[in-house]
FITI-300792 format. One record per residue: residue in three letters; x, y, z of N, C-alpha, C in turn. Coordinates in steps of 0.1 Angstrom, whole numbers, padded with zeros to 4 digits, always signed. Each point is the difference from the previous one (the first is absolute). Last residue first. Example, Ala and Ser with C-alpha at 12.3 -4.5 7.8 and 13.67 -1.06 7.14 Angstrom:
// FITI-300792
SER+0128-0022+0071+0009+0011+0000-0008+0011+0008 ALA+0003-0057-0001-0009+0012+0000+0009+0012+0000 
//
This chain:
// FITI-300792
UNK-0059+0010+0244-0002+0008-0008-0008-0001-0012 UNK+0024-0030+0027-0019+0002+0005-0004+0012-0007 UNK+0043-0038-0012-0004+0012+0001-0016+0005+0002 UNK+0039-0042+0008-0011+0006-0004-0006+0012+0003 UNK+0048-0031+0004-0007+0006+0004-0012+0003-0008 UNK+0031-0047+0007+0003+0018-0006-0015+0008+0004 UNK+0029-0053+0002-0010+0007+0010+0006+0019-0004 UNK+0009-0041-0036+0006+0006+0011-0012+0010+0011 UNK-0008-0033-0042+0009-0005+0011+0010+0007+0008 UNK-0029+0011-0036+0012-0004-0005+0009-0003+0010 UNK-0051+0014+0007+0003-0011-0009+0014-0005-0007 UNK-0016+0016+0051+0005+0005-0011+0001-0005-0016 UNK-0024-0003+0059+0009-0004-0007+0002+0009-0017 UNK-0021+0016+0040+0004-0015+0004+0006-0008-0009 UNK-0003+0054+0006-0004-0007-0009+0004-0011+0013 UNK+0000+0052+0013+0007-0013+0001-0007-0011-0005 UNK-0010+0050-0009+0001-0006+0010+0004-0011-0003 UNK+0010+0057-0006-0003-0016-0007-0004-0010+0009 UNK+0004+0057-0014-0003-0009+0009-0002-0011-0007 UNK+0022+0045-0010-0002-0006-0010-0001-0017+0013 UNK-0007+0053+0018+0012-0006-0005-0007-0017-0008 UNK-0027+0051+0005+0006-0013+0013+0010-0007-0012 UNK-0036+0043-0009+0016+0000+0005+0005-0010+0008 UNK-0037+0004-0031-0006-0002+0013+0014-0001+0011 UNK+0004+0013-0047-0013+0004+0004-0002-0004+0013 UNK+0035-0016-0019+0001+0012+0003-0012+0006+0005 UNK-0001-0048-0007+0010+0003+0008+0004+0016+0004 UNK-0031-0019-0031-0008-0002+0012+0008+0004+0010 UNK+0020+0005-0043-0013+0007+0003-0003-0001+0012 UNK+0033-0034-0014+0006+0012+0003-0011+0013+0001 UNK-0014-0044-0014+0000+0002+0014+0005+0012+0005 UNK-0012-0003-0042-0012-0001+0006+0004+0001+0017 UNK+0036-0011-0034-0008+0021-0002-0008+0000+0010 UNK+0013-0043-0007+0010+0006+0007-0005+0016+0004 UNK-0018-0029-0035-0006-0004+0016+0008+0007+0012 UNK+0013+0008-0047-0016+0004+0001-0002-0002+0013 UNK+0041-0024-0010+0001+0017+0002-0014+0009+0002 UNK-0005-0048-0013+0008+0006+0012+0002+0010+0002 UNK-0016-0011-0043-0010-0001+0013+0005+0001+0014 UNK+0031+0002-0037-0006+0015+0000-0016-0005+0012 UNK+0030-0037-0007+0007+0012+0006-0007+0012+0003 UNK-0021-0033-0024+0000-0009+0011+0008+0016+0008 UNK+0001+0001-0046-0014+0004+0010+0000-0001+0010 UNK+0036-0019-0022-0003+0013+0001-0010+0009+0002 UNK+0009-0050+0002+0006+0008+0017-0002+0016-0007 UNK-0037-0038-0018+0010+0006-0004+0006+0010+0011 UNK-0047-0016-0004+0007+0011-0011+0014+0000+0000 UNK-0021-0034+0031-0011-0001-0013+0003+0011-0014 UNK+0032-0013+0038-0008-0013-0004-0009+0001-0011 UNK+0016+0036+0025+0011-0001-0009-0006-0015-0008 UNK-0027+0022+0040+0002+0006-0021+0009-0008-0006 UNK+0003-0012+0041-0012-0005-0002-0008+0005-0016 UNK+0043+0005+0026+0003-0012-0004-0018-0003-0008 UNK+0010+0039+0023+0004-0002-0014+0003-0013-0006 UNK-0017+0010+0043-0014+0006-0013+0008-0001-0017 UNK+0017-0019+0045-0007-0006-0003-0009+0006-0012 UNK+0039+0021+0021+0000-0011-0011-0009-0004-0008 UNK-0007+0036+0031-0001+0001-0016+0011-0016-0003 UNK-0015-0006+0047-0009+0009-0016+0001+0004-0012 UNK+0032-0016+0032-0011-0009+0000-0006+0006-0015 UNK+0051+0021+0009-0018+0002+0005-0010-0016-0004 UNK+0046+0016-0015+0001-0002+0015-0013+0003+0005 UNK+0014-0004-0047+0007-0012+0009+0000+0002+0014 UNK-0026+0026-0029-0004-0011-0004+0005-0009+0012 UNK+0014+0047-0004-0008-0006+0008-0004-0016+0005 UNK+0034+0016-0036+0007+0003+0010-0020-0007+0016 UNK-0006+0010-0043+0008-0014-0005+0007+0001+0013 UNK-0024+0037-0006-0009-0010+0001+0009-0011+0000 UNK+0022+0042-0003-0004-0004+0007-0010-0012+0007 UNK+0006+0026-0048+0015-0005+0009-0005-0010+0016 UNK-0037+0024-0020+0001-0010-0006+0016-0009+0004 UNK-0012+0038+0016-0007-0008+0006+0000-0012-0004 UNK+0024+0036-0020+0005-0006+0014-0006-0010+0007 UNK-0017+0020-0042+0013-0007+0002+0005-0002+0009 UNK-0039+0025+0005+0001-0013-0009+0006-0009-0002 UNK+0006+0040+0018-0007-0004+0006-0001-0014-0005 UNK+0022+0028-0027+0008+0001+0009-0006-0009+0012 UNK-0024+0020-0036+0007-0015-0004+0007-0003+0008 UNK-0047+0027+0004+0013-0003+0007+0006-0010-0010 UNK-0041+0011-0023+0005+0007+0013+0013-0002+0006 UNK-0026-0034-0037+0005+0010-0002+0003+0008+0016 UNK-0006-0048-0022+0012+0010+0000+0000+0012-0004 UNK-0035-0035+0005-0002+0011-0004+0016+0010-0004 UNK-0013-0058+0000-0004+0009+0012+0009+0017-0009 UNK-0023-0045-0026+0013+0004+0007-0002+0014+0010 UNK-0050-0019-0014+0016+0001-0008+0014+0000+0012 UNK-0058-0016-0005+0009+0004+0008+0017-0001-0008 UNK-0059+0003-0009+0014-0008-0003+0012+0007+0001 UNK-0056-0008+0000+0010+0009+0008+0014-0009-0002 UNK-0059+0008-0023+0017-0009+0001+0012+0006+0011 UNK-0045+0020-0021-0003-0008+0014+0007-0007+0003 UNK+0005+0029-0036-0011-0014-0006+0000-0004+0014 UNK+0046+0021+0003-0009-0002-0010-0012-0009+0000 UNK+0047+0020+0030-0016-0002+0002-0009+0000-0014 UNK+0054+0000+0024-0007+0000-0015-0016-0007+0004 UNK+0048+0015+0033-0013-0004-0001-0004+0005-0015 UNK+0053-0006+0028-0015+0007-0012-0013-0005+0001 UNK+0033-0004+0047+0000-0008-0015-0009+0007-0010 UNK+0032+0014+0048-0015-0004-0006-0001-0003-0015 UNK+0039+0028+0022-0002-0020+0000-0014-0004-0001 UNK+0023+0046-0002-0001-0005-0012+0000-0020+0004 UNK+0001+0037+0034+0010-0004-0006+0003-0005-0012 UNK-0040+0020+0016+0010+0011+0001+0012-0009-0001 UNK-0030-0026+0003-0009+0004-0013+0012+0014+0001 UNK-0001-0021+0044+0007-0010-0014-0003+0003-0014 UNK-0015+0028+0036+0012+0000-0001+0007-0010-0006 UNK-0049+0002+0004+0007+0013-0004+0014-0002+0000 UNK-0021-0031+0019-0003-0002-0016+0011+0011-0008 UNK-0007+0003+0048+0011-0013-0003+0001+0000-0018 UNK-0031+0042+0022+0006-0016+0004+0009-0007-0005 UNK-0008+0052+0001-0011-0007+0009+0006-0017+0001 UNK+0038+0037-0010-0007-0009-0004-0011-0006+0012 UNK+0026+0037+0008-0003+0001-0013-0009-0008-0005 UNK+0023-0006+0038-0010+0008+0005-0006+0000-0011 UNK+0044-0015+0002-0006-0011+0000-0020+0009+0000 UNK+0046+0025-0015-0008+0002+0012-0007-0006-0001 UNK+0038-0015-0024+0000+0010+0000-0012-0001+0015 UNK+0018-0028-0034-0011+0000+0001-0001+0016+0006 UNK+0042-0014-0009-0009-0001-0013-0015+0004+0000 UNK+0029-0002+0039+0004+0009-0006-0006+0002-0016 UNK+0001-0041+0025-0006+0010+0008-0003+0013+0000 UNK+0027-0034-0027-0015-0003+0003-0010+0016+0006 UNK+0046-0006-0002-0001+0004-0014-0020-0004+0003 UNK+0022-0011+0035+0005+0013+0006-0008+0005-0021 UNK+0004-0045+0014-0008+0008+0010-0004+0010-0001 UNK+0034-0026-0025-0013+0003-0006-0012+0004+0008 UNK+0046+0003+0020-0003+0007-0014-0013+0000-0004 UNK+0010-0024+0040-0001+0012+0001-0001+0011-0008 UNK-0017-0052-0006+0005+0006+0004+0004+0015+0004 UNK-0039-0043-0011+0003+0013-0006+0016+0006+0009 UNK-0023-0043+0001+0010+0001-0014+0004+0014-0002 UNK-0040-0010+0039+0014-0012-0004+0004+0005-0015 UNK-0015+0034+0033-0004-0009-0008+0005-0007-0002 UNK+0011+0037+0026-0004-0013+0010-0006-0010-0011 UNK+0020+0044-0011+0011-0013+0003-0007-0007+0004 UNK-0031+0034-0004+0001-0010-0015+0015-0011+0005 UNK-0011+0037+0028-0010-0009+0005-0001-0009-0016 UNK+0032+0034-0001+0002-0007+0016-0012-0009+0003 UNK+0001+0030-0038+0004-0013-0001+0007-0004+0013 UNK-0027+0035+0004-0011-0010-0010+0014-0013+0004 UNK+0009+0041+0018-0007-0012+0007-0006-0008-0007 UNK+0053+0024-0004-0018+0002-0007-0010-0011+0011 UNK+0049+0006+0008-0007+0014+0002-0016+0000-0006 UNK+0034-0042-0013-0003+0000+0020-0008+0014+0004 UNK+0014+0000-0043-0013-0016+0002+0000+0001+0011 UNK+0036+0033-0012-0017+0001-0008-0015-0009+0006 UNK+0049-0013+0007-0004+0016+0012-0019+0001-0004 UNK+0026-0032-0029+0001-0009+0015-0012+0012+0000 UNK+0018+0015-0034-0016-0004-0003-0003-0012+0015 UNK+0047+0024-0007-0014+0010+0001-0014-0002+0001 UNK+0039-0036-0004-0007+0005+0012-0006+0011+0000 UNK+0005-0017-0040-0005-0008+0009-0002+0005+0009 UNK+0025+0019-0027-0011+0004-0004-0010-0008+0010 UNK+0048-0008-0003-0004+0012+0009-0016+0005-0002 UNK+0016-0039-0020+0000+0001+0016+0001+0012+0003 UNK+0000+0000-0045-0014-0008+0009+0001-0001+0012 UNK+0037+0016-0022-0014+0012-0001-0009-0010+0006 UNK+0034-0023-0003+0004+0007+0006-0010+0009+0001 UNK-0003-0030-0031-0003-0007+0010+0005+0010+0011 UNK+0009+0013-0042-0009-0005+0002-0010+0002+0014 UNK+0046+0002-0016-0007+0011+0005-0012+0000+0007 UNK+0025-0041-0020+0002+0008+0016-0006+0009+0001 UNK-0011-0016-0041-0006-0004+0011+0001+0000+0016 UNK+0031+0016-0036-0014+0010-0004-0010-0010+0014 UNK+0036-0025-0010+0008+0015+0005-0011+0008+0001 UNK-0010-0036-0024+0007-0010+0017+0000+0018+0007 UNK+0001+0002-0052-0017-0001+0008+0002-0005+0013 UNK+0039+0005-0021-0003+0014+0002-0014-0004+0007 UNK+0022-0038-0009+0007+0010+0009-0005+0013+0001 UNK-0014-0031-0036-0007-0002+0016+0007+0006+0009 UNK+0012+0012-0037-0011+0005-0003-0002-0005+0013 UNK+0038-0012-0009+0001+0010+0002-0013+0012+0000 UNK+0006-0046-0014+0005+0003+0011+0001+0008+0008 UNK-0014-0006-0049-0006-0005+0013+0002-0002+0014 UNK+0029+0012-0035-0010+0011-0003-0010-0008+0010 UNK+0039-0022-0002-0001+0010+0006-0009+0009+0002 UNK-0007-0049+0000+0012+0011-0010-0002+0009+0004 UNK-0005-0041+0037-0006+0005-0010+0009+0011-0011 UNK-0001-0032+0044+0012+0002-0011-0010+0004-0014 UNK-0015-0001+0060+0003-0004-0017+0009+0009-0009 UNK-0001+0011+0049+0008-0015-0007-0002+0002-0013 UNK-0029+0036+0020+0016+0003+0001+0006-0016-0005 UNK-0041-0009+0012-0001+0011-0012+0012+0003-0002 UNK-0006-0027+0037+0001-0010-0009+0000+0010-0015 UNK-0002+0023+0041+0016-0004-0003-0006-0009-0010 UNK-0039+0021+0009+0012+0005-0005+0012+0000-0003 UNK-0033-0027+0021-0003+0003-0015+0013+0007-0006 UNK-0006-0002+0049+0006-0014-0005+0001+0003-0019 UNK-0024+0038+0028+0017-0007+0000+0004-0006-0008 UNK-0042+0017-0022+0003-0004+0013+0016-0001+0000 UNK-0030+0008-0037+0009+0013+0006+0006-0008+0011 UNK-0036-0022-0018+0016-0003-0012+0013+0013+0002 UNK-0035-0035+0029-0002+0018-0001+0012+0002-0010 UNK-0008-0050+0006-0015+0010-0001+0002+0010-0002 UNK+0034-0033-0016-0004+0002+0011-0013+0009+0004 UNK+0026-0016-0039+0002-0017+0008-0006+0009+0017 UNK-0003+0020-0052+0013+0004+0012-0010-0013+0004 UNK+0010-0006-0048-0010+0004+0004+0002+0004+0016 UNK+0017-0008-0053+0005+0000+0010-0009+0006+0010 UNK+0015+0004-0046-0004-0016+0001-0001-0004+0013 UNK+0011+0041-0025+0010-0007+0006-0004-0017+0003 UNK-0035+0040-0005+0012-0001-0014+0009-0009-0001 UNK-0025+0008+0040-0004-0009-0009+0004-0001-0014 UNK+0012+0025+0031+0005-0009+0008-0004-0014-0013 UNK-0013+0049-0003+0014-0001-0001+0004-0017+0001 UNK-0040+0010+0014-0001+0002-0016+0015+0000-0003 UNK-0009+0006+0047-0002-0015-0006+0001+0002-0010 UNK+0006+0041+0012+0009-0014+0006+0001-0013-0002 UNK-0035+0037-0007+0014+0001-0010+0010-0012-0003 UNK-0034+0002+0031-0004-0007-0010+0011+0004-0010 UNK-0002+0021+0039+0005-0015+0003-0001-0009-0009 UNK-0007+0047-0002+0015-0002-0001-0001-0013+0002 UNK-0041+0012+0009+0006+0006-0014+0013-0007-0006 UNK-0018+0005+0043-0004-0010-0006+0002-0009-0016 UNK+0011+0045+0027+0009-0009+0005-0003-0019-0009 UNK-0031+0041-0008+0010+0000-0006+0015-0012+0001 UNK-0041+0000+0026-0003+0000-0013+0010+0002-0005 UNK+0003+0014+0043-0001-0013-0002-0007-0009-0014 UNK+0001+0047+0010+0018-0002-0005+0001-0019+0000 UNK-0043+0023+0004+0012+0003-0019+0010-0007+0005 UNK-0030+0002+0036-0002-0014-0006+0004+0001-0017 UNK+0009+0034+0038+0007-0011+0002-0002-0014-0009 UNK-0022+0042-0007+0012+0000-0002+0011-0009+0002 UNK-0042+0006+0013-0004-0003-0014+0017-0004-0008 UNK-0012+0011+0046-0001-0012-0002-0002-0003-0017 UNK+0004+0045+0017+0013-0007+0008-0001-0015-0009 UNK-0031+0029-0008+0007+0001-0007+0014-0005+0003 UNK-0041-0005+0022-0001-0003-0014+0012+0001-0008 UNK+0000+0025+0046+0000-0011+0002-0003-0012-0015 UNK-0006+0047-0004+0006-0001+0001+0007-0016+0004 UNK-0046+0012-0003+0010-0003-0012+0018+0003-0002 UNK-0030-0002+0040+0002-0010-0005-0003+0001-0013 UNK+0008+0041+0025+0007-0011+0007-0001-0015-0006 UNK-0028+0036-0017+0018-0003-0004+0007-0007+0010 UNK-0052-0014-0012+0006+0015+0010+0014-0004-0005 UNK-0036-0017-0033+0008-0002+0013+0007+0011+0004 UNK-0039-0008-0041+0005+0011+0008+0006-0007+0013 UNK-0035-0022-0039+0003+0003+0011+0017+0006+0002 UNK-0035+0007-0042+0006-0010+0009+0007+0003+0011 UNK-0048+0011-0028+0012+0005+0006+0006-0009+0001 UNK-0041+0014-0034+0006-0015+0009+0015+0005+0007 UNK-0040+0038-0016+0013-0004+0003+0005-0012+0005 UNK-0041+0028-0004-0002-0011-0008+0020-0008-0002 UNK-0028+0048+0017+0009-0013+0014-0003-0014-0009 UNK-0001+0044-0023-0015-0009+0003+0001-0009+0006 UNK+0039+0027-0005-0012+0010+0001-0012-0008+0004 UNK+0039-0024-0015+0003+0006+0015-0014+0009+0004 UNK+0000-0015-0045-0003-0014+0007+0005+0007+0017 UNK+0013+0029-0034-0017-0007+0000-0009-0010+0009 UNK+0054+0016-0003-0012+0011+0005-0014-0007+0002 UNK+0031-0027-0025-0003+0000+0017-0006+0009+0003 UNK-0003+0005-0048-0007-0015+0009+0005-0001+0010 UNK+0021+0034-0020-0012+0003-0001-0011-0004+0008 UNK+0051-0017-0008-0004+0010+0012-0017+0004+0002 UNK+0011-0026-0039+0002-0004+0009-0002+0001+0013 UNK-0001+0022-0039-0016-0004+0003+0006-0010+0014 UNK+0035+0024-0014-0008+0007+0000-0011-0005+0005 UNK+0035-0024-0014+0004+0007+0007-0012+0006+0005 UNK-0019-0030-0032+0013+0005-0001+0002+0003+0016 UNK-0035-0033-0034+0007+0005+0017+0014+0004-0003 UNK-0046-0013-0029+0009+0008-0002+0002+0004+0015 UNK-0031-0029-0001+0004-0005-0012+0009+0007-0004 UNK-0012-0013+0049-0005+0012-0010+0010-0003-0016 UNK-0013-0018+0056+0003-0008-0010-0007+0012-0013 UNK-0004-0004+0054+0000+0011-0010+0010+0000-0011 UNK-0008-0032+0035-0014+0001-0002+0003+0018-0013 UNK+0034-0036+0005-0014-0006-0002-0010+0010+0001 UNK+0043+0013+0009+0000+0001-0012-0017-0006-0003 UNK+0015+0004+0043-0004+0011-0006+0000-0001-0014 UNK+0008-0037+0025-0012+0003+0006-0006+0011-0010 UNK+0047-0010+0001-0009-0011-0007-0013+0001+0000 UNK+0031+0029+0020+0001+0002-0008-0011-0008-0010 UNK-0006+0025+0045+0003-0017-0001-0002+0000-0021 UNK+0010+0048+0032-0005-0012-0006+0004-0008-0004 UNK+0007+0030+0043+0004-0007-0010-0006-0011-0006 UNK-0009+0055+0028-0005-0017-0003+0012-0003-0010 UNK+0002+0041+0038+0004-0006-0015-0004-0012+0002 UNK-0009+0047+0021-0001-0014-0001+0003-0004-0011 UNK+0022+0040+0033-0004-0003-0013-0007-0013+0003 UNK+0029+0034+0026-0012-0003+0004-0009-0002-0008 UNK+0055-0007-0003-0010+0008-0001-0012-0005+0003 UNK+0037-0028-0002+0004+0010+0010-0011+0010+0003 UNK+0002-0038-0036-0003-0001+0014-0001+0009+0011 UNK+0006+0009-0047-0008+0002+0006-0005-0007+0012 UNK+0044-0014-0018-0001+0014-0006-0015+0007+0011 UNK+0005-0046-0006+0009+0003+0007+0000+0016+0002 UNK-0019-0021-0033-0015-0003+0013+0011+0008+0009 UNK+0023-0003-0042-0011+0008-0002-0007+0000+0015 UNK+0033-0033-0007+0004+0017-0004-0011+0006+0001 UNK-0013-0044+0002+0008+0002+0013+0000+0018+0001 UNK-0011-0024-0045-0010+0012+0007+0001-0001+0016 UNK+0019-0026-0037+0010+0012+0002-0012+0007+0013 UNK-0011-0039-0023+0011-0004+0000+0008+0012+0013 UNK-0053+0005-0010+0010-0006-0009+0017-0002+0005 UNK-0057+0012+0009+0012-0008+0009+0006-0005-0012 UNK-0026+0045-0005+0001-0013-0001+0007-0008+0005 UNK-0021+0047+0021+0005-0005-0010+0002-0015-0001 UNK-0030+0047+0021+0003-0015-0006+0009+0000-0010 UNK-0017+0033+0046+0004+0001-0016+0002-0018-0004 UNK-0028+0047+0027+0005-0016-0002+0006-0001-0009 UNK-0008+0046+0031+0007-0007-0013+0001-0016+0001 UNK-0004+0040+0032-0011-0011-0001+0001-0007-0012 UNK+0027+0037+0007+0002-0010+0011-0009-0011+0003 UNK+0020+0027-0049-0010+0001+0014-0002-0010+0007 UNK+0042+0005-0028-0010-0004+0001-0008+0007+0011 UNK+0050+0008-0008-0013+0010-0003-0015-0007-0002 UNK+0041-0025+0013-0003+0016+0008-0011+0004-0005 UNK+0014-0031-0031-0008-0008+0012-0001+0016+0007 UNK+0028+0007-0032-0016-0004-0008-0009-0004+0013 UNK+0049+0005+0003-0009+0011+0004-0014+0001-0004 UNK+0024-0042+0003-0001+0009+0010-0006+0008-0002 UNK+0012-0017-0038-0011-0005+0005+0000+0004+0018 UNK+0034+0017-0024-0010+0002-0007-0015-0005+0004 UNK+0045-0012+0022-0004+0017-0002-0012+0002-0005 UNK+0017-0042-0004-0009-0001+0016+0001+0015-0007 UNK-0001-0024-0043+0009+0005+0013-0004+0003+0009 UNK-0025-0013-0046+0000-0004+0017+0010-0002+0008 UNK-0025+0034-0035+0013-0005-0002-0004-0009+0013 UNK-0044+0014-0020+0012+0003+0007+0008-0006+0000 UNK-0047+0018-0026+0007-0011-0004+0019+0002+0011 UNK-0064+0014+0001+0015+0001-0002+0010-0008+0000 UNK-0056+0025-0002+0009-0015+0001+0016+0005+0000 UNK-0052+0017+0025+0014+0008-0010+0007-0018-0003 UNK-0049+0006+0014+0009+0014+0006+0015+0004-0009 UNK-0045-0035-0010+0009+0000+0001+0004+0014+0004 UNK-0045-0012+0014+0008+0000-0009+0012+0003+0003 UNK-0033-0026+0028+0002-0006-0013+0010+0009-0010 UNK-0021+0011+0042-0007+0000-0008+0008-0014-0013 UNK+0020+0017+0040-0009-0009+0002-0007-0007-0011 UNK+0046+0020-0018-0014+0000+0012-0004-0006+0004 UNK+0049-0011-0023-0011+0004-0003-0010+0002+0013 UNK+0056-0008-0029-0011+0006+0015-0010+0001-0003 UNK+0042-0027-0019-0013+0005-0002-0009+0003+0009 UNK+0053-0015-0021-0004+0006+0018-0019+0002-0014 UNK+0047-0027-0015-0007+0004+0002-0010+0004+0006 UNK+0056-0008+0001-0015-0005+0008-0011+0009-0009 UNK+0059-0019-0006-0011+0007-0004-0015-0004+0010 UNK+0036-0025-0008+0008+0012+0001-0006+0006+0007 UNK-0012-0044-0003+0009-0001+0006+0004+0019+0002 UNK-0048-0005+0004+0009-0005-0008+0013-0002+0005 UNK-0056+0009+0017+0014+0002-0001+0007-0012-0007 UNK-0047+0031-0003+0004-0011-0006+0013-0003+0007 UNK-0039+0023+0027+0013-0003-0006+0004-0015-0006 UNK-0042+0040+0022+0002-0019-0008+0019+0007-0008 UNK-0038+0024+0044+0012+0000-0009+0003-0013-0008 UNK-0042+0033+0022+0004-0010-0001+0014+0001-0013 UNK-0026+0029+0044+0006+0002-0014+0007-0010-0003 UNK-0042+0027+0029+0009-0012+0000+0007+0000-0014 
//
């Protein structure tokens, strides 16, 4: 068997092969152009493990040895630094320590999606730059507006109506001409999104996860489809814990002297997961029984920003019970509501 640890870099990969035994075979230092690192891959032995870091870039690299009859673990950066923590870390000892830790199956891994849904990741990641950026421009707009003494009179500051009242004002020129170009950049905009949209329509109606997530209250076909796709093969996780502790919503724990004291919740694993979920909760709230009632019920004692992140937590739990036991998001019919509308409850 022949273990592989790669440092990879943006340019550059350090490579470290090693035995069963433990000793090192050969080290080496490769350009990372597909030529070079292709032919380095061909020539591995076909029982060849190899590890590298989950860094930024390491798509290029898993992509490369997907084709071949190779395994490749990806380590969990955070995980890895904790347990092989060395007082002098170069390139070298770097690669050294995945070898090490691949050889003595001591390897924290992270999880590995099929390219169909990193590909799909990258549709939706995409659509939420350009709506970040569009966002962008709207604060430009106001910031301009507010140099002027002057604030828009209507919610979407791109919208129709907005726009002819943007075109009237009698502003100087050097401001005029700025909101004209940022007005003009937001056509684009908004043009990429709709077309971006309906790719992500096709996407959400072809996946089955988020065909059984539209049925939540607040979730729609987007954050169905970024959900579904985050989590990946629901199989992974034994229970519900597991996948709120993979979103980073479970809270620190501090155990001293027989004391337990509970911190802000972990932010770490999915931010994408996280943030959606968290998007999303303010959207439930108003159409569910249940998580009203749980947020009206933290928010009383911690406040709506807990209050939020305990919704989304409760939300994880049902969206679990929902993939795992493949049924649609079941409710039953309350007798009455505390904000005076007959709304629904969740059995989930």
């Amino acid at each position: 068997m022949n273990y592989v640890g790669i440092d990879f870099h943006k340019n550059y990969s350090f490579i470290t092969e090693m035995n069963e035994m433990g000793a090192i075979q050969r080290q080496l230092k490769l350009s990372n152009n597909r030529h070079t690192l292709k032919g380095y891959i061909d020539k591995l032995p076909v029982q060849s493990k190899i590890a590298i870091e989950a860094t930024c870039n390491w798509y290029y690299f898993y992509e490369l040895v997907e084709e071949h009859d190779l395994d490749v673990f990806l380590a969990h950066p955070l995980k890895t630094k904790a347990i092989a923590s060395a007082r002098l870390m170069n390139d070298k000892v770097s690669s050294e320590t995945l070898a090490h830790l691949l050889r003595a199956d001591l390897l924290p891994t992270a999880y590995i999606p099929d390219r169909t849904t990193r590909d799909i990741r990258e549709v939706l990641r995409m659509h939420a730059f350009l709506i970040a950026q569009r966002t962008r421009l709207k604060n430009r707009v106001h910031a301009i507006l507010m140099k002027n003494g002057l604030s828009c009179p209507y919610a979407d500051v791109f919208g129709s109506i907005s726009l002819r009242w943007l075109n009237e004002l009698a502003l100087r020129a050097c401001y005029q001409d700025a909101i004209t170009s940022y007005t003009r950049l937001a056509e684009l905009f908004n043009e990429e999104i709709k077309l971006l949209q309906e790719t992500i329509k096709t996407l959400a109606f072809d996946h089955p996860y988020a065909r059984i997530l539209d049925t939540h209250p607040g979730i729609s076909y987007y954050s169905g489809l970024l959900i579904a796709v985050e989590i990946g093969d629901i199989q992974r996780f034994p229970n519900h814990g597991k996948l709120c502790s993979y979103a980073g919503l479970v809270p620190t724990m501090h155990a001293s002297g027989g004391k337990v004291r509970m911190g802000s919740i972990t932010k770490q694993g999915s931010k994408w997961l996280r943030w959606i979920l968290v998007e999303c909760s303010s959207h439930a709230i108003e159409k569910s029984f249940h998580y009203h009632a749980l947020y009206t019920r933290v928010a009383q004692k911690n406040g709506s920003g807990t209050a939020r992140i305990a919704v989304a937590r409760s939300m994880l739990r049902a969206i679990y019970a929902m993939l795992k036991f493949n049924r649609p998001y079941q409710e039953r019919q309350l007798r009455s509501a505390p904000w005076g509308h007959n709304q629904k409850g969740s059995e989930i």
